[in-house]
VORODO-359739 format. One record per residue: residue in three letters; x, y, z of N, C-alpha, C, O in turn. Coordinates in steps of 0.2 Angstrom, whole numbers, padded with zeros to 4 digits, always signed. Example, Ala and Ser with C-alpha at 12.3 -4.5 7.8 and 13.67 -1.06 7.14 Angstrom:
BEGIN
ALA+0066-0028+0039+0062-0022+0039+0066-0016+0039+0071-0017+0042SER+0064-0011+0035+0068-0005+0036+0064+0000+0039+0067+0006+0040
END
This chain:
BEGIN
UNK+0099+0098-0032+0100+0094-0026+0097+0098-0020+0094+0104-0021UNK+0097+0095-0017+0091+0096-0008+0095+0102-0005+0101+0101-0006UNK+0093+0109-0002+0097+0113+0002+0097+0111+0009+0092+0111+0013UNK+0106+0105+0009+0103+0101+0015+0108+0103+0022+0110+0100+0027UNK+0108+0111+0020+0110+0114+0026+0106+0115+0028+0106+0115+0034UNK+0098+0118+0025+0093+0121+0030+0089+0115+0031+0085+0115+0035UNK+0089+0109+0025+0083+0101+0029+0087+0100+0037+0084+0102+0042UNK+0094+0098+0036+0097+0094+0041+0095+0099+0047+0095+0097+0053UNK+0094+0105+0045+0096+0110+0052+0087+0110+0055+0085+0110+0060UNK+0082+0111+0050+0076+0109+0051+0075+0104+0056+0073+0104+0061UNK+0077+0099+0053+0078+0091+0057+0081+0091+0062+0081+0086+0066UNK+0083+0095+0063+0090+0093+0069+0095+0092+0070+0098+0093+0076UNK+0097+0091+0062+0103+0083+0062+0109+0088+0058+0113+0086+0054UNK+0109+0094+0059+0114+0098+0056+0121+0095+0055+0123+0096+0049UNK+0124+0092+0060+0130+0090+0064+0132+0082+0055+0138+0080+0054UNK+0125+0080+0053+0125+0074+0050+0126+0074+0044+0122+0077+0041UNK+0131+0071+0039+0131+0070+0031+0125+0064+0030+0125+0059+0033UNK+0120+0066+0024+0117+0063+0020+0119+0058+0016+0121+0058+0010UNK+0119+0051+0021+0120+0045+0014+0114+0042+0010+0109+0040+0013UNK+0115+0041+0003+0111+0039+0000+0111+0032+0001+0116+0029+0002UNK+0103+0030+0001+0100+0023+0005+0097+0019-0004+0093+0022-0007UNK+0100+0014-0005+0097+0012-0011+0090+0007-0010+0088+0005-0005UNK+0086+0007-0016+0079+0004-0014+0074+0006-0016+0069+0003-0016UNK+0074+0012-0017+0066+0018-0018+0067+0017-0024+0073+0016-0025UNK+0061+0017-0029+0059+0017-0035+0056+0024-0037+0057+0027-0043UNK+0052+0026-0031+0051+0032-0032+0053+0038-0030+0053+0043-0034UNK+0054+0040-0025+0060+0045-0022+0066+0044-0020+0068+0038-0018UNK+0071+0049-0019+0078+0048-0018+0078+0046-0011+0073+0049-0009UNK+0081+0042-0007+0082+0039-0002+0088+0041+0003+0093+0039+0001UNK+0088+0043+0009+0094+0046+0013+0094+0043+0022+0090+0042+0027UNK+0101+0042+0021+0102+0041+0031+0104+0048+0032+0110+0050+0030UNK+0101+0052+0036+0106+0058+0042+0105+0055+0047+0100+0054+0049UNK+0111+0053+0049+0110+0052+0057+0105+0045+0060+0106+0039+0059UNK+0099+0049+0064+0096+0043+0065+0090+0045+0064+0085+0046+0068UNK+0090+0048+0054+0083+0047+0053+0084+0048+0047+0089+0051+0044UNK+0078+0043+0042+0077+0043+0037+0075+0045+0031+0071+0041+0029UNK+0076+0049+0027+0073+0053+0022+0073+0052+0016+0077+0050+0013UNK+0064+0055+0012+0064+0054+0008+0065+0061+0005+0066+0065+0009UNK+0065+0061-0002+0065+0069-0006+0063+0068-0013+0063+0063-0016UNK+0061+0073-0013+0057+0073-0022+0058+0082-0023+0061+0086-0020UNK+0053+0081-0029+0052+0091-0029+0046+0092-0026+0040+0088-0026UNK+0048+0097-0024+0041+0101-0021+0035+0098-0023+0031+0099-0019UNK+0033+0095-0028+0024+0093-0030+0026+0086-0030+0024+0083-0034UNK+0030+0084-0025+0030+0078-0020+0024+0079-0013+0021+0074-0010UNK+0024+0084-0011+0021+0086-0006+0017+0082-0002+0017+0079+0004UNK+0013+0084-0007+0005+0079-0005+0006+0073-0005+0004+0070+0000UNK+0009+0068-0009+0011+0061-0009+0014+0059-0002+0013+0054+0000UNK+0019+0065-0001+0023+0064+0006+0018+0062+0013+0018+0057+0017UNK+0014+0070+0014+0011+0072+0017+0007+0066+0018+0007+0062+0023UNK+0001+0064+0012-0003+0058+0016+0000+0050+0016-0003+0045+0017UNK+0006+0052+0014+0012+0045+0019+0011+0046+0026+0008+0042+0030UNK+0013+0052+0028+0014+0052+0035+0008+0052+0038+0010+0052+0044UNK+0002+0053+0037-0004+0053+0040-0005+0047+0039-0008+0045+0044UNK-0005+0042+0036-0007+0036+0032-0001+0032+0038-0004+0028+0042UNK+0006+0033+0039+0010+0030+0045+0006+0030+0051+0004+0025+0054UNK+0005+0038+0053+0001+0039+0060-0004+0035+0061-0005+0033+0067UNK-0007+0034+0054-0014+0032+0057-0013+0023+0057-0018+0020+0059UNK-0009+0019+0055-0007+0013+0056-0005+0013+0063-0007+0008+0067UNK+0000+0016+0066+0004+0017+0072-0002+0017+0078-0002+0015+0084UNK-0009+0021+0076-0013+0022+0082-0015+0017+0086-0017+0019+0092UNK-0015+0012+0085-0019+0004+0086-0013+0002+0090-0015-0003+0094UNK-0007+0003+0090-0001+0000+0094-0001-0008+0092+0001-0012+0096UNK-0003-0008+0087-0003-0020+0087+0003-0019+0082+0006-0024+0083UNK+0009-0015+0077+0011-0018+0072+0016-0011+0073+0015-0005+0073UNK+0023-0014+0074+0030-0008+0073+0030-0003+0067+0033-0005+0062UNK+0027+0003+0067+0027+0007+0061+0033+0010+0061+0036+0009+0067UNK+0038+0014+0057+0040+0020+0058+0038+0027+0058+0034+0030+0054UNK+0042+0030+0067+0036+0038+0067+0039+0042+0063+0044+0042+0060UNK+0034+0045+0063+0039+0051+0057+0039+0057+0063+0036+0060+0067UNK+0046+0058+0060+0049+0066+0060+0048+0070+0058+0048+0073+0063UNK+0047+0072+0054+0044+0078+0048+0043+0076+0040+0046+0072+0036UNK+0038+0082+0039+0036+0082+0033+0034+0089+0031+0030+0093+0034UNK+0038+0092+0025+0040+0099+0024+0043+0098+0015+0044+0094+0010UNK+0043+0104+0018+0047+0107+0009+0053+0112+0011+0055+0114+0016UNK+0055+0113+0006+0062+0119+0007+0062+0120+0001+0060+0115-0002UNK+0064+0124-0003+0066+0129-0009+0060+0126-0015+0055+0127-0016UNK+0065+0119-0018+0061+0116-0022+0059+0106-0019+0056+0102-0022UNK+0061+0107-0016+0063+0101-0013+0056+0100-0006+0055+0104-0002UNK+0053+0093-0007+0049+0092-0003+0052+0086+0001+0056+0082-0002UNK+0051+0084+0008+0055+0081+0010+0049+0076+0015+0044+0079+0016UNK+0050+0068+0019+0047+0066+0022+0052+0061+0027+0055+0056+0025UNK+0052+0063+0034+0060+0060+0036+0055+0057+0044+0052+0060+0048UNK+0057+0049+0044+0055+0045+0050+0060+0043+0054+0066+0044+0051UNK+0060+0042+0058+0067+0038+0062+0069+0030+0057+0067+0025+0054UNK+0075+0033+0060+0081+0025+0056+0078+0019+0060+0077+0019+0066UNK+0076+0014+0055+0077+0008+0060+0082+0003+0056+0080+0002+0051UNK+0087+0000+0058+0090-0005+0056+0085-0011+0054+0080-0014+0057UNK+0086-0012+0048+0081-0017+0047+0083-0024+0043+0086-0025+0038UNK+0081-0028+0046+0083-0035+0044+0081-0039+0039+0078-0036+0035UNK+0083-0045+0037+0078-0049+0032+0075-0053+0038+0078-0055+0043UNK+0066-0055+0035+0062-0056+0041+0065-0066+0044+0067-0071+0041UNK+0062-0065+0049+0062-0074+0050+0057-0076+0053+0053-0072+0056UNK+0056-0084+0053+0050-0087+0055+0047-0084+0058+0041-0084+0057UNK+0049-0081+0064+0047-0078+0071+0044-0071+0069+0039-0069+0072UNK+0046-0070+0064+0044-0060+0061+0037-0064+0058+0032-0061+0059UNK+0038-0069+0056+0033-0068+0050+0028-0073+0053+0024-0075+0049UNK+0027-0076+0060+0021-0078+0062+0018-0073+0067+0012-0073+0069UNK+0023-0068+0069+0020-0060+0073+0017-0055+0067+0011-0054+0066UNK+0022-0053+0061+0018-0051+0057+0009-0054+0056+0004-0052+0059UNK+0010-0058+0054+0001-0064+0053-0002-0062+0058-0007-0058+0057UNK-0001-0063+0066-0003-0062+0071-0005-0050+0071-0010-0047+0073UNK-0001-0049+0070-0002-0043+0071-0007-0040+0063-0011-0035+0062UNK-0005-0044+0059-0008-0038+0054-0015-0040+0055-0019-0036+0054UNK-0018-0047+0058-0024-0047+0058-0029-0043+0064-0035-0041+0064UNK-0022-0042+0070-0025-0036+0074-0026-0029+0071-0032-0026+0071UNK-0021-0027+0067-0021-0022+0064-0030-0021+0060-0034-0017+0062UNK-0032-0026+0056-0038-0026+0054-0044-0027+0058-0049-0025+0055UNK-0044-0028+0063-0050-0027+0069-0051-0019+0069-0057-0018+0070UNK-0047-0015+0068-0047-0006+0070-0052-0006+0063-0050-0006+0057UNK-0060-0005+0065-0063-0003+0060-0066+0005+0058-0064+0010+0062UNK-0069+0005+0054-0072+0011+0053-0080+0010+0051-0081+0004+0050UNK-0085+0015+0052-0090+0014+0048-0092+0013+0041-0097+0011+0039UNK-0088+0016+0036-0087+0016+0031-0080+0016+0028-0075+0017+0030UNK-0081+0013+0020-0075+0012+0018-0072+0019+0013-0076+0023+0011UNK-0066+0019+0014-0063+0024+0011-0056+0027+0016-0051+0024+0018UNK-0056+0034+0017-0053+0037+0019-0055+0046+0020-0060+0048+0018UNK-0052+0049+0023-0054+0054+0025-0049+0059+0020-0049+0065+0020UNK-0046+0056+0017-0040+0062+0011-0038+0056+0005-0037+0050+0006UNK-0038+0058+0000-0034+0053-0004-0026+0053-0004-0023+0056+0000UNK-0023+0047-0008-0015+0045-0007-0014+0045-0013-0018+0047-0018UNK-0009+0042-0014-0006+0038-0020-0006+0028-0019-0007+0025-0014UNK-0005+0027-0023-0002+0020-0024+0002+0019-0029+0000+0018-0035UNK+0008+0019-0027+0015+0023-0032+0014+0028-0033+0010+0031-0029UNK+0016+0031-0038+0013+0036-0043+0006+0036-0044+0004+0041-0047UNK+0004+0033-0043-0003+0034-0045-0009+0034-0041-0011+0030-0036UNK-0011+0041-0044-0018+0044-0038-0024+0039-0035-0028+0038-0039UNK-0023+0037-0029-0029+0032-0026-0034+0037-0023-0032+0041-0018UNK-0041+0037-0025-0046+0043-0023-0049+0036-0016-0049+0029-0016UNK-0050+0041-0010-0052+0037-0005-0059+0039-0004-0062+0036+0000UNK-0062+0042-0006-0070+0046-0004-0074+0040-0002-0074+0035-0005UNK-0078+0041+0006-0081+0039+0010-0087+0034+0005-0088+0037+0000UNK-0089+0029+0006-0094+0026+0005-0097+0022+0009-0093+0019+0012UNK-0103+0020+0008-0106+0014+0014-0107+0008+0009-0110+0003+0011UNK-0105+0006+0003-0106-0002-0001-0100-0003-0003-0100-0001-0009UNK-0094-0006+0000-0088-0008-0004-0089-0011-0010-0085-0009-0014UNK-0094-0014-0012-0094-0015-0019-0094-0010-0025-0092-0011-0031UNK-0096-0004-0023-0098+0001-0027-0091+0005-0027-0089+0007-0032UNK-0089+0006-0020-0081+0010-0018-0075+0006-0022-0071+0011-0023UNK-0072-0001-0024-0070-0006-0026-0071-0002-0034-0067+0001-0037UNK-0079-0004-0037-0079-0003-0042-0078+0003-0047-0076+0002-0053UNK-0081+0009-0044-0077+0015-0044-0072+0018-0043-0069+0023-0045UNK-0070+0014-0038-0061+0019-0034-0055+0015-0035-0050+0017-0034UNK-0055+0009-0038-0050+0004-0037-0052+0003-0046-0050+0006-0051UNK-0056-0004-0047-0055-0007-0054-0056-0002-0058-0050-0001-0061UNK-0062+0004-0059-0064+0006-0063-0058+0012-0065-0056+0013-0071UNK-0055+0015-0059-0050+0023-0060-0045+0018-0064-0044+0020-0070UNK-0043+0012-0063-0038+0009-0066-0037+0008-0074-0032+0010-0078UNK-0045+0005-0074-0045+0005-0082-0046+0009-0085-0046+0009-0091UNK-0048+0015-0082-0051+0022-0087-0044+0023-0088-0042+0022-0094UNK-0040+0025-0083-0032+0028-0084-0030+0023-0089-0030+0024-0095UNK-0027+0015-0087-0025+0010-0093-0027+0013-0101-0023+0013-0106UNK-0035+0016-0101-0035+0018-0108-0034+0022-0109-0032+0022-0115UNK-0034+0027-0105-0029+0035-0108-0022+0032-0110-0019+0035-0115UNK-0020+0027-0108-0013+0026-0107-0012+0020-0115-0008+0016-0117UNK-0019+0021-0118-0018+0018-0124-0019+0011-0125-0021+0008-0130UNK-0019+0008-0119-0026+0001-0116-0030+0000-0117-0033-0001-0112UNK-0033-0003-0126-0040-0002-0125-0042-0009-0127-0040-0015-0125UNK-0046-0008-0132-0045-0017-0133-0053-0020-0130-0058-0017-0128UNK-0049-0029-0131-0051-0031-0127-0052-0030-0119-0056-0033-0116UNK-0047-0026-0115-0046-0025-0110-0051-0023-0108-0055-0026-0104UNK-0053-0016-0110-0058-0011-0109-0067-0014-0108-0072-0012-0105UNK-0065-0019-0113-0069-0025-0116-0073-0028-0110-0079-0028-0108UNK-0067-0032-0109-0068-0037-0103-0069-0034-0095-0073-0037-0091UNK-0065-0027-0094-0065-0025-0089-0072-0023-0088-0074-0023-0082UNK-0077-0020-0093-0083-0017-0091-0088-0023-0089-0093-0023-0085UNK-0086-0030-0094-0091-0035-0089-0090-0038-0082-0094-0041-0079UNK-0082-0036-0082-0081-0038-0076-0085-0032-0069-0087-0034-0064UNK-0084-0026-0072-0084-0025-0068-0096-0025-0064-0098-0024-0059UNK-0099-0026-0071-0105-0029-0070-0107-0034-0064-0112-0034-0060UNK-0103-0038-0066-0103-0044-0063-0099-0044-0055-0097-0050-0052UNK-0097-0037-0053-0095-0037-0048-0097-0042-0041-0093-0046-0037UNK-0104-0039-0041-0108-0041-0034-0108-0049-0035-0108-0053-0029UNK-0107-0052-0041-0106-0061-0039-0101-0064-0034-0101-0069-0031UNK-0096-0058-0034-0089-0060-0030-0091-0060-0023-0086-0063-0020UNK-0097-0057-0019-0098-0054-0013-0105-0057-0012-0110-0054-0010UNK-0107-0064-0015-0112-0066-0012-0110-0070-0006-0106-0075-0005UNK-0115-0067-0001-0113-0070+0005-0106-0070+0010-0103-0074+0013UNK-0105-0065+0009-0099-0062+0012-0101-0056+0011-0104-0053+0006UNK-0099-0054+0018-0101-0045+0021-0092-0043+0022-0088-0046+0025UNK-0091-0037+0017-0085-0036+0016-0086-0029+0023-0091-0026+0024UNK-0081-0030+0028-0080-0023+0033-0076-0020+0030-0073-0022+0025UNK-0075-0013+0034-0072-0007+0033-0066-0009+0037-0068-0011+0042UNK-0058-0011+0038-0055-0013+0041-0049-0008+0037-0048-0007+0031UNK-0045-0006+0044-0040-0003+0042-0033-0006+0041-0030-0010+0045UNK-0031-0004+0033-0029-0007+0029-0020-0004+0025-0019+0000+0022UNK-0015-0008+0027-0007-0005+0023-0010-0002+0018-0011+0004+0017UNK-0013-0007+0013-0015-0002+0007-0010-0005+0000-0012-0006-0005UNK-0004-0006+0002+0001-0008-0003+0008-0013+0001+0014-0012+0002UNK+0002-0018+0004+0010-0022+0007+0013-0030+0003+0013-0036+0005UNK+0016-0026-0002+0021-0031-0004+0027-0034-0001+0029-0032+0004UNK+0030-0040-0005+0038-0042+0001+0042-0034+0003+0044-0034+0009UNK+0042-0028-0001+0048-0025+0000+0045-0019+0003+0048-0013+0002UNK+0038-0020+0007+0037-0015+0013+0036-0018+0019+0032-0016+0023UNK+0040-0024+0020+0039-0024+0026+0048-0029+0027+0052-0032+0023UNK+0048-0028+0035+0054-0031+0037+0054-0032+0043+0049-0032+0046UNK+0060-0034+0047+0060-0037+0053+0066-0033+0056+0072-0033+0053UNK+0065-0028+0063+0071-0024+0067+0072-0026+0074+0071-0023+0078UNK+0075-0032+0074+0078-0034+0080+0072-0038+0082+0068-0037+0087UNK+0072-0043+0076+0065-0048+0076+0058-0046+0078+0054-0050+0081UNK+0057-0038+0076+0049-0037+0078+0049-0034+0069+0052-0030+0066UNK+0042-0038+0069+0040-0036+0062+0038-0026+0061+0034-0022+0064UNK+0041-0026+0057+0040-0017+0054+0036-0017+0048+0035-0022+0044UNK+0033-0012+0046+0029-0011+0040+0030-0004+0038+0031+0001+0042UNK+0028-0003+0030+0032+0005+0028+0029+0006+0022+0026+0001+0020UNK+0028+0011+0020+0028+0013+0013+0020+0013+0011+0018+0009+0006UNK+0018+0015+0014+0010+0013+0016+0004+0019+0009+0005+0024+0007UNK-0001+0012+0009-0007+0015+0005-0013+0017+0007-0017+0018+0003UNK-0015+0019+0015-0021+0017+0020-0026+0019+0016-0025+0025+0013UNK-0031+0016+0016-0036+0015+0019-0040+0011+0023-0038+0006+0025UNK-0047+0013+0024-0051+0008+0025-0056+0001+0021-0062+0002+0020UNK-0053-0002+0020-0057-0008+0014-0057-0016+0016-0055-0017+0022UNK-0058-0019+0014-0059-0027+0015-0055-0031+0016-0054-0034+0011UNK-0050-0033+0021-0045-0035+0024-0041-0037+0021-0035-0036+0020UNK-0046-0045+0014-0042-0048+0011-0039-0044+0008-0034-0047+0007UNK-0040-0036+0005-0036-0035+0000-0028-0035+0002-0023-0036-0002UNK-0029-0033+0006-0022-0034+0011-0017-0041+0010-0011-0040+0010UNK-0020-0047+0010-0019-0053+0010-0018-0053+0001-0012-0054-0002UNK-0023-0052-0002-0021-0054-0009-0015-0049-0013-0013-0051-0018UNK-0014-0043-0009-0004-0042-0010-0001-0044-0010+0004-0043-0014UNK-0002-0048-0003+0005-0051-0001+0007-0057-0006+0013-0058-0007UNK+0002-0060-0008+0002-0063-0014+0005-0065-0022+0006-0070-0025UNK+0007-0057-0022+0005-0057-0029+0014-0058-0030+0017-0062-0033UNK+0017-0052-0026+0025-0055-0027+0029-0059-0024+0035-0060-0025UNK+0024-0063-0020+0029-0065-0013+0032-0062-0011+0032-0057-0013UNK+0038-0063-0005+0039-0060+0000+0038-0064+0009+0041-0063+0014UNK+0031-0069+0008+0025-0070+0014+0025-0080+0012+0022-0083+0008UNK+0030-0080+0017+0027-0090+0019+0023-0092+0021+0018-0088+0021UNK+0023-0097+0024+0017-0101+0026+0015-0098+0031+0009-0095+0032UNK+0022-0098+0038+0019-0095+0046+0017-0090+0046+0014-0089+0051UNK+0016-0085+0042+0011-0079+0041+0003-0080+0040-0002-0078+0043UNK+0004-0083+0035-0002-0086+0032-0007-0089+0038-0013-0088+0040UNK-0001-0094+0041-0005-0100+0047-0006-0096+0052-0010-0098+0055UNK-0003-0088+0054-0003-0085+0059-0011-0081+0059-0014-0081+0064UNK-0013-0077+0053-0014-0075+0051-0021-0077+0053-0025-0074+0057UNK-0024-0084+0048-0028-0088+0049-0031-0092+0054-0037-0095+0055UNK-0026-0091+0059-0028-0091+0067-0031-0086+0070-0035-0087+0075UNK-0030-0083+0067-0035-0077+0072-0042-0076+0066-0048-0075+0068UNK-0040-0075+0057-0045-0075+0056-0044-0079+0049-0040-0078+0044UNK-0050-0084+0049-0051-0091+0046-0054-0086+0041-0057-0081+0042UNK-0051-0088+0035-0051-0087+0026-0059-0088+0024-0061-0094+0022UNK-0063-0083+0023-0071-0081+0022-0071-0087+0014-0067-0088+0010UNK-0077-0090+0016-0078-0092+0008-0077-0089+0001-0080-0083+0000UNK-0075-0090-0003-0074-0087-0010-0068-0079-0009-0067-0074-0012UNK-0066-0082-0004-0058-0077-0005-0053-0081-0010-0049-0077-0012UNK-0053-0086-0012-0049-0085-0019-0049-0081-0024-0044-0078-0026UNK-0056-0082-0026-0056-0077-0032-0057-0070-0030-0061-0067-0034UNK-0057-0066-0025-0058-0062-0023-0051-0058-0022-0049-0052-0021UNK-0045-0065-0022-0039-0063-0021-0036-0062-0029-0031-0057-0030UNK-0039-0066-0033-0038-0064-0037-0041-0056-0043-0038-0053-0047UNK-0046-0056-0042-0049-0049-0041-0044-0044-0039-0040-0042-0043UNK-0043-0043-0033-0040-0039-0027-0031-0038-0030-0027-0034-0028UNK-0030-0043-0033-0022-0041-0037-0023-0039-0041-0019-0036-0043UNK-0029-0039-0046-0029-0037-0053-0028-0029-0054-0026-0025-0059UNK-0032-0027-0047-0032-0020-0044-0023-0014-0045-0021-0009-0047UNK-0021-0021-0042-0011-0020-0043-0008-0019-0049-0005-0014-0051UNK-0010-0026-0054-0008-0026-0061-0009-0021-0063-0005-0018-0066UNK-0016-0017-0062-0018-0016-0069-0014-0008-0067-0013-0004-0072UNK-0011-0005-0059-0009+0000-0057-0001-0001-0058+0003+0004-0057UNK+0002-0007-0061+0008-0008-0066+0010-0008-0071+0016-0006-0073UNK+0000-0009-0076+0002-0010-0081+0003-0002-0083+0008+0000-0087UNK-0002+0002-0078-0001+0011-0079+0005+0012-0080+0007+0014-0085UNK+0010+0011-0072+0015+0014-0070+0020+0012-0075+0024+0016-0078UNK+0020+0002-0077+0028+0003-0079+0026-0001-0087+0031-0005-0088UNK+0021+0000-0091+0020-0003-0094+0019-0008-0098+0020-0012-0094UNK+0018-0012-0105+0013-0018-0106+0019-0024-0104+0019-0029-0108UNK+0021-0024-0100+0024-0031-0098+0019-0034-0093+0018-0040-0093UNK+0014-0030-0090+0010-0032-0085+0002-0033-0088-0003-0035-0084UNK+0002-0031-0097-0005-0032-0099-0007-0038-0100-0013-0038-0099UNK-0004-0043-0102-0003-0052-0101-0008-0053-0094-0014-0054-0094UNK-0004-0053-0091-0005-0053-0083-0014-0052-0083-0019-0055-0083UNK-0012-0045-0082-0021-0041-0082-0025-0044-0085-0030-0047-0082UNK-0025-0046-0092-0031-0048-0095-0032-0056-0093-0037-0058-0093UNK-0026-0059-0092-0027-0069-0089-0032-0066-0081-0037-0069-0080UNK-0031-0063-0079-0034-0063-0071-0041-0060-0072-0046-0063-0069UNK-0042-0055-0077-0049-0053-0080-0054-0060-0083-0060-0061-0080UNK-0051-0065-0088-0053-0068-0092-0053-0075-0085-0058-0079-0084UNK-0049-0075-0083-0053-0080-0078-0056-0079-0072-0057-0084-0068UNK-0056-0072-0070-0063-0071-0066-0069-0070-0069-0074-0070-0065UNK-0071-0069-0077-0076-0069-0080-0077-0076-0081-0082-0078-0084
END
């Protein structure tokens, strides 16, 4: 357990009992008071750590409600990442055509280059961000490729490995005639990172980098969570490039194939349909 007389008192919040907040998949989850906390064991750290630089740097643009963080630390054995509480809602019409509206702002905050300046996670698993000037090539080694090398470690060979490597040939097809920008990017926004706090859209649990907007879009996708007026809001400000379909489907296979790693072969079906019919 947490020595949560010296977090709370680091924090502030000494005066406060820790309740368990349910929801995390991957760290334990707590309310003190009027702030949030994650915890794991100390070799959570770094995962924490480039959470909160990853929040900060979402928050810098002012277009989209982040949570600030409070701290990010360790204590004995125990690594801790604590932001302020927001009560949060389930979203409505009005969240989720400001959402649209906002995340497409959020995506104007460009970079020169795609990548990131530290690597993250995406769950559990290591997302390498190293700077590159050809998102085709940053894509095909930092995303498809880490994916399937890991999947085969993890005993995923096959035709997977198979398909995966002409797919990954045949990359540059997907990107004719479309200039993919560097645009600052959730990184991992499904239904259950984002919500509505006194009907302004909030967003959390973040993957950042910098990379091609859609990829963004083709999350939101993959489990729902995201209606129409998102979509339509979204769209208004930035109309749907040619061959964003299969690019959407590309850009989730990225996810699967980091499910099939994380919670295994229920998501190997999946991966291989999404392979075999973008080949």
């Amino acid at each position: 357990m947490p020595d949560w007389a010296a977090i709370t008192a680091e924090l502030g919040v000494s005066n406060e009992t820790p309740l368990p907040v349910s929801g995390g998949d991957i760290s334990a989850a707590w309310r003190v008071g009027d702030v949030f906390l994650k915890t794991g064991p100390v070799s959570s750290f770094d995962m924490f750590s480039a959470e909160a630089e990853g929040l900060a740097e979402l928050s810098a643009p002012g277009v989209v409600r982040i949570p600030q963080v409070v701290a990010c630390g360790t204590h004995g054995d125990t690594a801790y990442l604590a932001t302020e509480w927001l009560q949060l809602d389930r979203p409505t019409r009005d969240s989720e055509v400001r959402l649209g509206e906002q995340l497409a702002a959020l995506h104007d905050t460009a970079r020169d280059q795609f990548g990131w300046h530290r690597d993250n996670t995406i769950g559990l698993t290591p997302q390498h961000n190293a700077w590159s000037d050809n998102w085709v090539d940053f894509f095909r080694e930092h995303r498809l490729g880490f994916q399937l090398r890991l999947a085969a470690e993890n005993g995923y060979t096959g035709s997977l490995q198979a398909q995966g490597v002409r797919l990954l040939k045949r990359l540059p097809v997907f990107f004719e005639g479309y200039q993919a920008r560097p645009a600052l990017l959730h990184g991992d926004l499904w239904g259950g990172n984002w919500a509505s706090c006194e009907g302004v859209p909030v967003i959390f649990d973040p993957a950042v980098y910098y990379g091609d907007p859609e990829t963004d879009l083709a999350m939101t996708r993959l489990f729902g969570g995201f209606g129409p007026p998102f979509y339509e809001a979204y769209a208004a400000h930035t109309p749907p490039a040619s061959g964003s379909h299969d690019r959407s489907d590309l850009y989730q296979l990225y996810h699967v194939l980091n499910h099939l790693n994380l919670f295994g072969s229920a998501y190997l079906g999946r991966a291989q349909e999404l392979i075999d019919n973008l080949l």
